[in-house]
Structure formats: C-alpha cells, structure tokens
N, C-alpha and C positions, 0 to 999 in steps of 0.2 A: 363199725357199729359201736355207739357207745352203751354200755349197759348204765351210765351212773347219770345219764342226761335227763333235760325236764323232770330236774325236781324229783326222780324217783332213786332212790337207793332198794335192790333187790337181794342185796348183801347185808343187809341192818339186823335182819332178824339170826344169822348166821353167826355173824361176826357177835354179837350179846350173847348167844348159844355156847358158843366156843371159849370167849371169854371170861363165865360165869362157869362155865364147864373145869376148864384150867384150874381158875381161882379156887375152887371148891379141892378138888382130886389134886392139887399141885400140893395146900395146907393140907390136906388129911395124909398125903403118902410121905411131907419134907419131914413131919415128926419123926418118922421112922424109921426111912431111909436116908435119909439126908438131903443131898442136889443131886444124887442119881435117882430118888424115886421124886421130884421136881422135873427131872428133866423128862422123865418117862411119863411122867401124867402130862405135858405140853406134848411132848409125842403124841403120843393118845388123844390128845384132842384134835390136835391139827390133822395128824393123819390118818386117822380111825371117820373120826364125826364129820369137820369140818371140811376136807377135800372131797370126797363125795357129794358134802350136800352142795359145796361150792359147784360142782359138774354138773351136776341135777340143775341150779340155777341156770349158770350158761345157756345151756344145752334146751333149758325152756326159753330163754329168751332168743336162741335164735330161729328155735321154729314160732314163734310170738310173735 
C-alpha cells in the first residue's frame, strides 16, 4: 500500500506541524540552553507530537 499515491499526501499537514513546532521551541530554548535545549525541542517534537500523529495517520489509512 502506498499511502503518498494519486496525488494525495496524508503527511503534509504533520510534517508543517512538526516543522513550524521545532522551528519555534528549537529558537526559544537555543537562547538558553544552547544545542542541548535545540536538541531537546527536535526531540520533542518528533517524538512527543509528530510520531503518534504519524501512527494515527497510518493506522487510518489502512482501515481507509
């Protein structure tokens, strides 16, 4: 099964989520902490936000 076929991308709105999520919480915690609170906000995003909603995704498309 391909989830990214006919034109549909079901990751778009995830992927700009996590993206925009990072970019934000990456600059407000590098002032501070440096590349450890950079790296922890990419943490954070990817593995907090972004992997559940990625599973959520899936998970709908294959009962879809």
């Amino acid at each position: 099964m391909l989830l990214r076929s006919f034109k549909n991308e079901p990751f778009l709105v995830q992927s700009l989520a996590v993206a925009t999520l990072t970019l934000v919480s990456a600059g407000l915690t590098a002032t501070r902490w440096g590349d450890a609170g950079a790296a922890l906000s990419y943490l954070f995003s990817i593995a907090v936000i972004g992997l559940p909603f990625a599973c959520a995704i899936f998970a709908r498309a294959l009962r879809g």
